[in-house]
GULO-284256 format. One record per residue (C-alpha): residue in three letters; x, y, z. Coordinates in steps of 0.5 Angstrom, whole numbers. Layout:
<sites>
SITE, Ala, X, Y, Z .
...
</sites>
This chain:
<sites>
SITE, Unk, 0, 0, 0 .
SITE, Unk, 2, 7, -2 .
SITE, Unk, 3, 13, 3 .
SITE, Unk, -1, 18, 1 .
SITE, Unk, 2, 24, 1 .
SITE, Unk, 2, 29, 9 .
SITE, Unk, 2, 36, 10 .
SITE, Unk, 10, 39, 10 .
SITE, Unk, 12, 38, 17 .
SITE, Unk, 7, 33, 19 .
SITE, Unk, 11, 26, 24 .
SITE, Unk, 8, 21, 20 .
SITE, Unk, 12, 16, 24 .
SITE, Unk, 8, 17, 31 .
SITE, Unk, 1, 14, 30 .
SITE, Unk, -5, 18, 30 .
SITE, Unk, -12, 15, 33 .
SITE, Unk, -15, 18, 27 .
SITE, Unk, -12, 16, 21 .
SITE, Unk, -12, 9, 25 .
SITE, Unk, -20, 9, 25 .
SITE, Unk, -19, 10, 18 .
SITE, Unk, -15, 4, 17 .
SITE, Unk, -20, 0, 21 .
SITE, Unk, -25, 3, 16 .
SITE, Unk, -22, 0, 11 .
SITE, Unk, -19, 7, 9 .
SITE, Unk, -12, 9, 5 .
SITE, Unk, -11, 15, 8 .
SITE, Unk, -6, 13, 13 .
SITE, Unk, 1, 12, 14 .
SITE, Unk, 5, 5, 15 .
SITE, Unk, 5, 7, 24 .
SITE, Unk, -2, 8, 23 .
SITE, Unk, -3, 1, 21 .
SITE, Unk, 2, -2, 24 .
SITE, Unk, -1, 1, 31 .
SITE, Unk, -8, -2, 29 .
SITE, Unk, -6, -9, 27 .
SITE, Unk, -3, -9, 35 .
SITE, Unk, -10, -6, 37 .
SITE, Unk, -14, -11, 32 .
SITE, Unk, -10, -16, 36 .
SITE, Unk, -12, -15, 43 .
SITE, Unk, -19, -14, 40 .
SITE, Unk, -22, -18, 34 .
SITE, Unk, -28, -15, 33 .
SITE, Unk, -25, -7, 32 .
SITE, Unk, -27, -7, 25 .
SITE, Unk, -34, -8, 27 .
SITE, Unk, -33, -3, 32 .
SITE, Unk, -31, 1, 28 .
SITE, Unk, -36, 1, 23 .
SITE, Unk, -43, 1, 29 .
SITE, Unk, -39, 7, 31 .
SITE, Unk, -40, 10, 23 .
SITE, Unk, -48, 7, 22 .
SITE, Unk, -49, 10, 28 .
SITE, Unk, -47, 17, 27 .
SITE, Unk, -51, 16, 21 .
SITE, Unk, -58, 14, 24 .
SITE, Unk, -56, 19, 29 .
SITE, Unk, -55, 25, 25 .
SITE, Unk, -62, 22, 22 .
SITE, Unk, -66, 23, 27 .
SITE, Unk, -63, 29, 29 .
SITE, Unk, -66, 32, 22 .
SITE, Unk, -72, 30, 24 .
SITE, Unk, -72, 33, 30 .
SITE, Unk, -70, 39, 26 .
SITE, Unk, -63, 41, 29 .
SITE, Unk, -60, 44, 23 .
SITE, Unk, -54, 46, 27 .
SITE, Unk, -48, 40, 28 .
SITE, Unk, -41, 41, 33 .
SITE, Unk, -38, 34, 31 .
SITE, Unk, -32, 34, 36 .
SITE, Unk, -26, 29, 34 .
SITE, Unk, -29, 29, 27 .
SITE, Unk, -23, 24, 24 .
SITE, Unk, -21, 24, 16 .
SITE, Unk, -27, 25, 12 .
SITE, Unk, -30, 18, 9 .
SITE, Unk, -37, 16, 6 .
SITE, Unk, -43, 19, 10 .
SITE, Unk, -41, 24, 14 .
SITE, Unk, -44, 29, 19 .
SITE, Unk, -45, 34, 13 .
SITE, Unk, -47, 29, 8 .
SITE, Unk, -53, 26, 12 .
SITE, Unk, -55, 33, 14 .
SITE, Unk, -55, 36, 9 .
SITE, Unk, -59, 31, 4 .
SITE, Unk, -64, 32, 9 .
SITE, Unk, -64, 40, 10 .
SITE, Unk, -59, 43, 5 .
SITE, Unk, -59, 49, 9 .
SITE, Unk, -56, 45, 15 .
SITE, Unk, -49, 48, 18 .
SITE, Unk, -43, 44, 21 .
SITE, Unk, -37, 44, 25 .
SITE, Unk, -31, 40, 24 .
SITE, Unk, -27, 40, 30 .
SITE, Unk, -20, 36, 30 .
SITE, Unk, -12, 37, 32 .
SITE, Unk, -9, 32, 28 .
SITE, Unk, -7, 37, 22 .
SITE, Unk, -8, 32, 16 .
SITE, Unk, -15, 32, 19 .
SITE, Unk, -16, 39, 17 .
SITE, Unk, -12, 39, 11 .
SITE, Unk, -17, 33, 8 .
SITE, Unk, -23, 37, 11 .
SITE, Unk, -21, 43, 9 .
SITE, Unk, -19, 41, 1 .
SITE, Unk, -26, 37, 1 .
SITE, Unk, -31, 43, 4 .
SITE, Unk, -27, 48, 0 .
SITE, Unk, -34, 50, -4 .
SITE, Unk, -39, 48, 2 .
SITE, Unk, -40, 55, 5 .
SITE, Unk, -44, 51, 11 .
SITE, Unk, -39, 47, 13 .
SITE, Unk, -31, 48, 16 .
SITE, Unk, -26, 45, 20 .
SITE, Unk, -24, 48, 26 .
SITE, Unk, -17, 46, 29 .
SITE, Unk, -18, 45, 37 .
SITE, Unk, -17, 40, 42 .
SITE, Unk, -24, 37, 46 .
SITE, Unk, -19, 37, 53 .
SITE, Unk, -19, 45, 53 .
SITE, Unk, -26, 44, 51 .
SITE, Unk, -29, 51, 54 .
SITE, Unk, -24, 55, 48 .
SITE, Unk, -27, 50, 43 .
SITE, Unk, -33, 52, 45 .
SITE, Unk, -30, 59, 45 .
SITE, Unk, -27, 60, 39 .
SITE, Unk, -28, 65, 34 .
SITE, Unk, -30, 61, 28 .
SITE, Unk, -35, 56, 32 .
SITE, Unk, -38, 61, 35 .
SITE, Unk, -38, 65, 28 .
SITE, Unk, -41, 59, 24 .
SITE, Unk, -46, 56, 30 .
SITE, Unk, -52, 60, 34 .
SITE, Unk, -52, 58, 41 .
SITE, Unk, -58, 61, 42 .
SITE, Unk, -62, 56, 37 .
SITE, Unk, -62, 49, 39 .
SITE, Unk, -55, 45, 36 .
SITE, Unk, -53, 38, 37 .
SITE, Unk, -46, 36, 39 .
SITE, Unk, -43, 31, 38 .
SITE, Unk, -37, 26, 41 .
SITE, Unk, -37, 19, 38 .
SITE, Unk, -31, 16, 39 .
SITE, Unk, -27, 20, 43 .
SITE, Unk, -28, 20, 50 .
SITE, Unk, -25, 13, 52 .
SITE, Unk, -18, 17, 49 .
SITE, Unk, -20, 21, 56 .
SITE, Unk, -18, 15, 61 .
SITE, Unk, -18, 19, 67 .
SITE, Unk, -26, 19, 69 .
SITE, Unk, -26, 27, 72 .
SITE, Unk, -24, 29, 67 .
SITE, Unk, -28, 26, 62 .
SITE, Unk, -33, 28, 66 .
SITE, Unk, -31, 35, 66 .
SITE, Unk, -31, 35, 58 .
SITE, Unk, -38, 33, 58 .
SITE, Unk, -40, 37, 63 .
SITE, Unk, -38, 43, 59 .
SITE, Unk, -40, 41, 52 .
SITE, Unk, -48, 40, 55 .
SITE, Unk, -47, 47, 59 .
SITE, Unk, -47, 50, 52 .
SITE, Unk, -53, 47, 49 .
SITE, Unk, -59, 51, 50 .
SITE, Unk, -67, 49, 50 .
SITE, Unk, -68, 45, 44 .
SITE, Unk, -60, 42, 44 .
SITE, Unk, -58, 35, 43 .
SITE, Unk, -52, 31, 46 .
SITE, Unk, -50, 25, 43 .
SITE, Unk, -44, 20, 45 .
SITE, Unk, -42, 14, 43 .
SITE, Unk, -37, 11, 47 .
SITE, Unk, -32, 4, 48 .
SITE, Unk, -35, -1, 52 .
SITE, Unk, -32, -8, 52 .
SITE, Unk, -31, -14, 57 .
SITE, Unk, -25, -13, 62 .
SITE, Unk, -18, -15, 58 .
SITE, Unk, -13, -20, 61 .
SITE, Unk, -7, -15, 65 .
SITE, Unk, -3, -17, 58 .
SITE, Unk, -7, -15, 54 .
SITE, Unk, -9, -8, 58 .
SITE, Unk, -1, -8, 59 .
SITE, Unk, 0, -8, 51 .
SITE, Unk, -6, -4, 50 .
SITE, Unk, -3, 2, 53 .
SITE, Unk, 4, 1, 51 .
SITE, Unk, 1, 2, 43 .
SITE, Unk, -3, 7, 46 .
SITE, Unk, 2, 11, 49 .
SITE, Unk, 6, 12, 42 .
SITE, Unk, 0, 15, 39 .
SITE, Unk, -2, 21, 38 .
SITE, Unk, -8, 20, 44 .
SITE, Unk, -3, 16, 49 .
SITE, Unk, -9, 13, 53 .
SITE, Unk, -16, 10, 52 .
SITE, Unk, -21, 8, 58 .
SITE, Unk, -27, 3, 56 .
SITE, Unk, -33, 5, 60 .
SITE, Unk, -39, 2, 61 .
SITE, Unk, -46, 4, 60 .
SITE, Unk, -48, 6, 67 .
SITE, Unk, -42, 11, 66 .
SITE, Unk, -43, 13, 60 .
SITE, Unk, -50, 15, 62 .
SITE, Unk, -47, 20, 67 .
SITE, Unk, -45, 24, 61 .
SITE, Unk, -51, 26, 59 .
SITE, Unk, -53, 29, 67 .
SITE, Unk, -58, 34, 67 .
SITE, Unk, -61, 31, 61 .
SITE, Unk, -66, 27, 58 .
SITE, Unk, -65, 21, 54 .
SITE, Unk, -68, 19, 48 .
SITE, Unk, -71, 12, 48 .
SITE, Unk, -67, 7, 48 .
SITE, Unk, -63, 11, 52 .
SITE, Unk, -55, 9, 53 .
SITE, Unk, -54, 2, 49 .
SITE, Unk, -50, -3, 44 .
SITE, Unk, -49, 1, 38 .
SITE, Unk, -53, -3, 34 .
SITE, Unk, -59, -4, 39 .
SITE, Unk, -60, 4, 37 .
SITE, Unk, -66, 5, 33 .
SITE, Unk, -64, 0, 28 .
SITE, Unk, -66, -1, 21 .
SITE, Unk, -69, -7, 19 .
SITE, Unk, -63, -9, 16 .
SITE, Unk, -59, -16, 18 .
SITE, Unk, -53, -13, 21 .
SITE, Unk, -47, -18, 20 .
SITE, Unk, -42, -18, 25 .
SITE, Unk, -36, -22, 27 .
SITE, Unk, -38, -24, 35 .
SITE, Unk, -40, -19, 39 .
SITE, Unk, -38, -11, 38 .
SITE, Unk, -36, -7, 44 .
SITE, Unk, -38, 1, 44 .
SITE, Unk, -45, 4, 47 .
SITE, Unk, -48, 11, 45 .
SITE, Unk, -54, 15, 46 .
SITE, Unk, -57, 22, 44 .
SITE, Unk, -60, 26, 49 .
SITE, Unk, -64, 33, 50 .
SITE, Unk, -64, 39, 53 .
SITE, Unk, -72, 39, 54 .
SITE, Unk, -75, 47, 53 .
SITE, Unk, -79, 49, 59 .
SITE, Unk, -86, 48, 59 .
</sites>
């Protein structure tokens, strides 16, 4: 497999948790330590494959039913490397007049993104950091985008369980849900998998710990669940990625996937 080509300046020999996804999803847009460091992580989790790929059906039936909802204003938090059927191409088939920020660190990210959206004036790619999540939410080009005195759904999938302490993860989901207002969603969706034996938590954390994300914390439902405090969950409230408001089509996984979600709303007052 050929490298594709990364912006000058770029270290591609240190992995980076996004292009890393990518490669899960069957992508080419990573680096031979990408791959690399996914094969090991796929290793001591099989089914990452399918994970991965709940993760992306999941956000799209999320993004679904948030259309219908009416939400016409998207914060997609961690984006990752564009792929098929992101959050700006669901919305906007649904509601063309549908506004989306993508929000990464990793500088291939922006640039992919930016190439791509450089002629949908409804859609940018911002360039900050979930764990200083009030200057995210500060940020000129966010707040220049998006009105926070009308409803907008936030989204963190798949990047919380890169927050391995629960304080402060806590604390990132704590601020992004102050910031919704009457009408305002959260989705999350998060790894949660059977305890891994010491060696394969030992080798876990040393892949993890040369990446660009050196940690990562499986989470149960109960736990997730508590990041939507305050808030009233949509039915049927935090689970298994695939038991979300399915479609009815079979869906075909090897064994068990491991990561949960749910969406949740800042109900108006009466």
């Amino acid at each position: 497999m050929n490298d594709f080509r990364a912006p000058s300046g770029v270290d591609t020999s240190t992995p980076s948790v996004a292009r890393m996804y990518d490669y899960y999803l069957g992508g080419k847009d990573n680096f031979a330590a990408d791959r690399e460091a996914a094969e090991k992580i796929i290793a001591i989790l099989p089914n990452l494959r399918d994970i991965a790929r709940e993760n992306r059906e999941f956000l799209v039936r999320a993004v679904t039913y948030l259309s219908w909802q009416g939400i016409r204003q998207f914060l997609d938090i961690g984006a990752g490397l564009p792929t098929q059927r992101n959050v700006h191409q669901v919305a906007q088939e649904l509601a063309p007049e549908s506004r989306v920020v993508y929000v990464d660190n990793d500088p291939i990210v922006l640039t992919h993104a930016r190439a791509l959206l450089s002629e949908n004036s409804r859609v940018i790619a911002v360039d900050a950091d979930m764990r200083q999540s009030q200057a995210l939410l500060d940020h000129p080009d966010v707040r220049g985008h998006l009105d926070f005195s009308q409803p907008v759904a936030i989204l963190l999938l798949g990047v919380l369980h890169f927050v391995p302490d629960d304080d402060e993860a806590a604390d990132i989901a704590a601020t992004f849900r102050s910031a919704l207002g009457p009408g305002g969603y959260l989705v999350v969706s998060h790894g949660s998998i059977a305890p891994l034996s010491e060696e394969q938590e030992r080798e876990g954390h040393q892949v993890f710990s040369r990446t660009s994300a050196p940690g990562a914390a499986s989470r149960t439902p109960e736990q997730v669940a508590a990041f939507f405090q305050g808030l009233d969950l949509v039915e049927p409230g935090v689970v298994a990625l695939q038991d979300w408001r399915p479609l009815d089509v079979p869906i075909v996984r090897q064994g068990e996937a491991g990561a949960v979600g749910g969406i949740a709303l800042r109900t108006p007052p009466a």
